[in-house]
C-alpha positions as CSV (number, residue, x, y, z in Angstrom):
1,X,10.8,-36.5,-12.0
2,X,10.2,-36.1,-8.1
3,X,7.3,-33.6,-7.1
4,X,7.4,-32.2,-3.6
5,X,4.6,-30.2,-1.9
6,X,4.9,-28.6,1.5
7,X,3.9,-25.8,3.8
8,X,6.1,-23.0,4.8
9,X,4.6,-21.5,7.8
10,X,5.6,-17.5,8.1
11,X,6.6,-15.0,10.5
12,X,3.2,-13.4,10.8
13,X,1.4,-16.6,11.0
14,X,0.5,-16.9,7.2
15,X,1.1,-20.7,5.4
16,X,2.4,-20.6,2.1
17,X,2.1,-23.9,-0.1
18,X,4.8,-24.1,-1.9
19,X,6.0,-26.8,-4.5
20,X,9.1,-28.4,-5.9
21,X,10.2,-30.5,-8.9
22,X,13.6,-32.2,-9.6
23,X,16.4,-32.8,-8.1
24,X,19.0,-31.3,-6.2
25,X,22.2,-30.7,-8.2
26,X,24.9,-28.6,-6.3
27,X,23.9,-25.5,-7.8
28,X,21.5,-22.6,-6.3
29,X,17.4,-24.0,-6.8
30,X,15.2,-21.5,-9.6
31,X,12.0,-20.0,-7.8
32,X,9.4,-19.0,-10.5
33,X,7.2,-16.1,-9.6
34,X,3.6,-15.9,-10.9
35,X,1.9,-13.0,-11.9
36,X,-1.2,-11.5,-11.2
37,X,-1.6,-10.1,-8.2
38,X,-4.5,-12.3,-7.2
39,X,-4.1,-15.2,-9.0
40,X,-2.5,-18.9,-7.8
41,X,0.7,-20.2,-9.6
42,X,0.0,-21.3,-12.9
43,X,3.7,-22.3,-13.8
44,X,3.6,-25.8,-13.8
45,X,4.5,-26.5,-17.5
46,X,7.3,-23.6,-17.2
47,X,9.0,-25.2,-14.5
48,X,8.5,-28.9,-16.0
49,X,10.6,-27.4,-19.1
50,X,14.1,-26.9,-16.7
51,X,13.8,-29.1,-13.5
52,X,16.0,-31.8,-15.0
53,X,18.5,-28.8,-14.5
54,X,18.2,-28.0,-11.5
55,X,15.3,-27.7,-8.9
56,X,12.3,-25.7,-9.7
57,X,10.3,-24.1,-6.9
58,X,7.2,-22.2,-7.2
59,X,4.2,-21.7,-4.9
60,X,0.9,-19.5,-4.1
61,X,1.4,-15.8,-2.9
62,X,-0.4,-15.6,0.3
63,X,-4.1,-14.9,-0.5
64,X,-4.0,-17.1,-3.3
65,X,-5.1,-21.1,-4.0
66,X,-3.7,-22.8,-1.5
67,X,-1.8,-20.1,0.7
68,X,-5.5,-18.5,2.0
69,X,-4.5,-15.3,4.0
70,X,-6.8,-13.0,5.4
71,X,-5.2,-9.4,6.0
72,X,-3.9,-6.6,3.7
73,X,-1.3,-7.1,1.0
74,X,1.9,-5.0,1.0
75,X,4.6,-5.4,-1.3
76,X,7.4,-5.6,1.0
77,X,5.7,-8.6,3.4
78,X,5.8,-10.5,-0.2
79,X,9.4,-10.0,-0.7
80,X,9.5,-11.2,2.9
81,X,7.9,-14.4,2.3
82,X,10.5,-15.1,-0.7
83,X,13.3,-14.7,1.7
84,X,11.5,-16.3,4.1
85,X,10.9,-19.3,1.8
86,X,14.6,-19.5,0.7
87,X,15.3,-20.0,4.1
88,X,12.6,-22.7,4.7
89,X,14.2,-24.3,1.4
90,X,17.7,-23.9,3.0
91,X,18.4,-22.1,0.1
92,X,21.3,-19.2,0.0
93,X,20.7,-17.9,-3.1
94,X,18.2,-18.7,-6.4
95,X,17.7,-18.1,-9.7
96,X,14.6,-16.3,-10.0
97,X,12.3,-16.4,-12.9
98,X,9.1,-14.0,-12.6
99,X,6.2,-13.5,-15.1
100,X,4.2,-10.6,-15.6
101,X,4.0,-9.3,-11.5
102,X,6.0,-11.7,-10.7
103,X,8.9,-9.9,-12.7
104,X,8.3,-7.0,-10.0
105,X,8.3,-9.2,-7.5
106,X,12.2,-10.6,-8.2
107,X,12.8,-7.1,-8.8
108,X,11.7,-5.7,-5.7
109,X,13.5,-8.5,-4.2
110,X,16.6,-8.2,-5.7
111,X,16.9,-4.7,-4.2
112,X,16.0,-5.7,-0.7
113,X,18.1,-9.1,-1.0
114,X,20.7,-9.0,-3.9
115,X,23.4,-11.2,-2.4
116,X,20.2,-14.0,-2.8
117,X,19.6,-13.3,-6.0
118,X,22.2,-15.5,-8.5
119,X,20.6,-15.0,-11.4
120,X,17.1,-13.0,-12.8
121,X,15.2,-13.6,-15.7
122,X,12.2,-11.2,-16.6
123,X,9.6,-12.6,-18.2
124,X,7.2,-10.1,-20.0
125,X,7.7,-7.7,-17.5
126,X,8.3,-5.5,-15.4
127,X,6.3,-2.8,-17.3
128,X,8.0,0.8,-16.2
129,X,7.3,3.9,-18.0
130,X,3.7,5.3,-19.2
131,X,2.9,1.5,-21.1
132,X,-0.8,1.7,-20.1
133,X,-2.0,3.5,-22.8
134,X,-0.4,1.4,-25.0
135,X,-1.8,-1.4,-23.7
136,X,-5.0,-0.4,-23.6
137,X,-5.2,0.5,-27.2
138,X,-4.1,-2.6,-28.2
139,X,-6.6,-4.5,-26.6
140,X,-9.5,-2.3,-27.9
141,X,-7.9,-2.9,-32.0
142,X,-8.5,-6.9,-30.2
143,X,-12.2,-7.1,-29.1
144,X,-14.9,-5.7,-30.7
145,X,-17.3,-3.3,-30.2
146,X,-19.9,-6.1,-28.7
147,X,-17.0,-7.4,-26.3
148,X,-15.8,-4.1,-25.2
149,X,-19.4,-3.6,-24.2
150,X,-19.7,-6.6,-22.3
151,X,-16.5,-6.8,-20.6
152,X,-17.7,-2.9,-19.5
153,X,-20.8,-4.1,-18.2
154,X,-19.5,-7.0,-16.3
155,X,-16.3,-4.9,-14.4
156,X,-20.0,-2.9,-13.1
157,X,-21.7,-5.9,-11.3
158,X,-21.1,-5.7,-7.9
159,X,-21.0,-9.3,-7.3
160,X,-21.3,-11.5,-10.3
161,X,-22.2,-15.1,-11.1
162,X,-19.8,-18.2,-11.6
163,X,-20.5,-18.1,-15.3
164,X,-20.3,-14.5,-15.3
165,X,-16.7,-14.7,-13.9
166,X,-15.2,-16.7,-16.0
167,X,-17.0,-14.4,-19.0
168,X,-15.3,-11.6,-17.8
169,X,-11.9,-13.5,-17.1
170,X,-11.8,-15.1,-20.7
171,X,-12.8,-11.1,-22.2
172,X,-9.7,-9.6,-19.7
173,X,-7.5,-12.5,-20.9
174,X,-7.9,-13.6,-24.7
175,X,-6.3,-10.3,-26.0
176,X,-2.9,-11.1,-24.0
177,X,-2.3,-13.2,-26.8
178,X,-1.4,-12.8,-30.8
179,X,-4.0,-15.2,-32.2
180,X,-7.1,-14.4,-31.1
181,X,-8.7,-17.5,-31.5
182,X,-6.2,-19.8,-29.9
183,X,-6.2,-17.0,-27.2
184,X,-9.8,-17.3,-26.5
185,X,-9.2,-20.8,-25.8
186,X,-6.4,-20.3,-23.5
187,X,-8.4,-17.5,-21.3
188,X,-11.2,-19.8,-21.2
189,X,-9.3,-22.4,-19.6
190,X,-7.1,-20.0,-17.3
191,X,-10.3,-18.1,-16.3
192,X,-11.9,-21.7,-14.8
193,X,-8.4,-23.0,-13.2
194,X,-6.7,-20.3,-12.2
195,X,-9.5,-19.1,-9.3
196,X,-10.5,-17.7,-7.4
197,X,-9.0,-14.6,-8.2
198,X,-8.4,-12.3,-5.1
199,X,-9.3,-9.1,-6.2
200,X,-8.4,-7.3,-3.3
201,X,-5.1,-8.6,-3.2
202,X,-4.5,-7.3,-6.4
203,X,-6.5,-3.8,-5.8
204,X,-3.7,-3.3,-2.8
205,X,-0.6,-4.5,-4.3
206,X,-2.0,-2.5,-7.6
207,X,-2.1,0.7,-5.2
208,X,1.3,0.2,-3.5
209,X,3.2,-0.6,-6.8
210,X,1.7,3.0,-7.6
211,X,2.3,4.5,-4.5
212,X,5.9,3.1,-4.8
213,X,6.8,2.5,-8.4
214,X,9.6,0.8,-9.4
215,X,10.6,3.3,-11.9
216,X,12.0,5.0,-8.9
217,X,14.4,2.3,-8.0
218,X,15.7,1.4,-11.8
219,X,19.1,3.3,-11.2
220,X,19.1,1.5,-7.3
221,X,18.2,-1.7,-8.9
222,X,20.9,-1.6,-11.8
223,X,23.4,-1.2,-8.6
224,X,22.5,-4.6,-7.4
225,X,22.0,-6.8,-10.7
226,X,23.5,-10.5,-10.1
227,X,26.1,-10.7,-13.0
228,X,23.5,-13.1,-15.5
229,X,20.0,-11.2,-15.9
230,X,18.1,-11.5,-18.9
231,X,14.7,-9.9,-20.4
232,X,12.4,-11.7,-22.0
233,X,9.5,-10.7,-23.9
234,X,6.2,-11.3,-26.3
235,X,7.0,-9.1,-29.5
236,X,2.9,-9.3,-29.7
237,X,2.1,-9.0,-25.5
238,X,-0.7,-6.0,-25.5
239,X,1.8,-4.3,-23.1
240,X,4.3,-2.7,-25.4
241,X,7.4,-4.0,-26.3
242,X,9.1,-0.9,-26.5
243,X,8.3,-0.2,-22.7
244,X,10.5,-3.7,-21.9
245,X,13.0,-2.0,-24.8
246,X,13.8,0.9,-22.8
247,X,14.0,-0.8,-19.0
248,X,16.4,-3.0,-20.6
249,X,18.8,-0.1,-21.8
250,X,18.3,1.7,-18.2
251,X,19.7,-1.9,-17.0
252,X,21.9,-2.1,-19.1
253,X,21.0,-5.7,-19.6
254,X,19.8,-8.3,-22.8
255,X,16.4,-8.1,-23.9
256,X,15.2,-11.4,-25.6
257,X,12.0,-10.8,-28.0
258,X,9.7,-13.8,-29.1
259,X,8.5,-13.1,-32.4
260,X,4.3,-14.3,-32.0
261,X,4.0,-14.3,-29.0
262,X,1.7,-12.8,-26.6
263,X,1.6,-12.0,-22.6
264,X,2.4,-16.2,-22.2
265,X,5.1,-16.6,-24.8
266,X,5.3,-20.8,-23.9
267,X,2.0,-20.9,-25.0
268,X,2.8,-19.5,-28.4
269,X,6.0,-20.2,-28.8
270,X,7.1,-23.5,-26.3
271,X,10.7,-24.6,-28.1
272,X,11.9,-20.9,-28.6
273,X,11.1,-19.5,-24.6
274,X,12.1,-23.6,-23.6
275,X,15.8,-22.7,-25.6
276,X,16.1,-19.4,-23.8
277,X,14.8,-20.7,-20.4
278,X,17.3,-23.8,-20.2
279,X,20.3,-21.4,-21.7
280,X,19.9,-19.2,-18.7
281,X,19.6,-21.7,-16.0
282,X,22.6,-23.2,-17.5
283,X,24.6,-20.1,-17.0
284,X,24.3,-19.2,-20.8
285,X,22.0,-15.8,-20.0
C-alpha cells in the first residue's frame, strides 16, 4: 500500500507534516485526529486497518513531532489547520475519525466547517459533563498506594530526567487500559515513542477547552451533524462510559461500546473496533 509524507506549510507560517496511505477511490479521504494535546500522531496501525478503503490522512498538530511550532496554542488556529490541510489535500470534504482530543477537535471542526465534514466517528471521546471525577477515581482503584505516591512526586519536579519521564508517562498511561499488566506494557512503549510531549501545548488548549467548553455547543453541534456519525467507546476507558452515554443521547446519535477495552480500544480489542471502523467508512455507520 503507497505511503505518502509531505509538508503543508500554513497561513501563519507554521509547517505541518502530514501523512497519507492508500489510494484514491472517488470518495471523500478519512483524516484521523490524535489525541493528546501535546503528543505526535500515534495512528498508524488505525489508519493501516481502512486505507484499502479509501485514503487515510493523519499528521502532527503543530507543536508536535514533526510539525515544531513555537507560539501559543488556541483551539480555533487548529481547526484552521484542518481546513487548511483539506485544502492542501484538495480535499472538499472527509470523513473524520478523532481519538481522545482529537474527538474535540472534529467536533469543534464540524461546527466551524460542517459542509466539510461527510462523516464523524468519535473515538473514546469527547468527554462532556462533570466525568473527571469519575475518572479520577478509577485510576486511584488502578495504581496502588506506592504508584500514586510516585506519580505525585514526579508531576512536582520542575524539570525531570529522561528516565524520569518516561516513569511518569508509563504511571499517567497504564491505567487507560482494562488489563493492567498488558497496559503497563503499552504505556511503556507509548511513553518512549510518542515524545516529546509538549506540555505547554496541552496546558493551553487544556485552558481554552475550559474557557470554552464544548458542552456549550452540543445543541449548536447537533444542528450541523453530517447524516452518518457514530460514537465509539471503551466500556473499561477510566473516563466514564456513561459520560459518552449521555453526549450520545443529546446528539441524538449511535453509541458503539467495546466490551474490555480501555482508553485505545484497537489495542484491546483489534477485530471488533477494525469491524466498526471499516463499517463506517463504508457508509455502514
Amino acid at each position: 500500500m503507497t505511503e505518502k509524507q509531505g509538508v503543508a506549510p500554513m497561513t501563519d507560517a507554521a509547517r505541518i507534516h502530514w501523512t497519507a496511505l492508500g489510494e484514491r477511490t472517488g470518495q471523500p479521504p478519512v483524516v484521523l485526529l490524535h489525541g493528546g494535546p501535546g503528543l505526535p500522531d500515534y495512528l498508524g496501525p488505525v489508519a493501516a486497518t481502512i486505507a484499502d478503503l479509501a485514503p487515510v490522512y493523519r499528521y502532527d498538530q503543530r507543536g508536535t513531532g514533526r510539525s515544531p511550532w513555537l507560539g501559543r496554542h488556541a483551539l480555533a488556529r487548529h481547526v484552521a489547520d484542518l481546513a487548511e490541510l483539506l485544502d492542501a489535500w484538495e480535499a472538499a470534504s472527509a470523513v473524520l475519525i478523532g481519538h481522545s482530543y482529537g474527538a474535540d477537535l472534529a467536533s469543534r471542526f464540524c461546527l466551524a466547517h460542517p459542509d466539510r465534514v461527510a462523516g464523524m466517528l468519535l473515538l473514546c471521546g469527547p468527554f462532556v459533563g462533570d466525568w473527571r471525577a469519575g475518572d479520577r477515581a478509577a485510576r486511584d482503584r488502578r495504581m496502588s498506594a506506592a504508584q500514586q505516591s510516585r506519580l505525585r512526586a514526579l508531576l512536582g519536579l520542575a524539570r525531570r530526567t529522561e528516565d524520569q519521564e518516561v516513569e511518569l508517562l508509563t504511571l499517567s498511561w497504564f491505567t487507560d487500559h482494562a488489563d493492567p499488566e498488558r497496559g503497563w506494557h503499552w504505556a511503556a512503549q507509548g511513553a518512549r515513542q510518542r515524545r516529546p510531549v509538549n506540555w505547554v501545548m496541552n496546558r493551553e488548549l487544556g485552558e481554552a477547552g475550559r474557557a470554552d467548553p464544548l458542552d456549550q455547543h452540543l445543541d449548536a453541534l447537533r444542528r450541523c451533524l453530517p447524516a452518518r456519525v457514530e460514537i465509539l467507546g471503551g466500556t473499561e476507558d477510566p473516563r466514564p462510559l456513561s459520560a459518552l452515554e449521555a453526549l450520545a443521547l443529546r446528539l441524538d446519535v449511535p453509541l458503539t461500546r467495546v466490551d474490555g477495552a480501555g482508553h485505545e480500544p484497537w489495542l484491546e480489542r483489534p477485530e471488533a473496533v477494525r469491524e466498526v471502523l471499516r463499517g463506517f467508512v463504508r457508509g455502514r455507520g
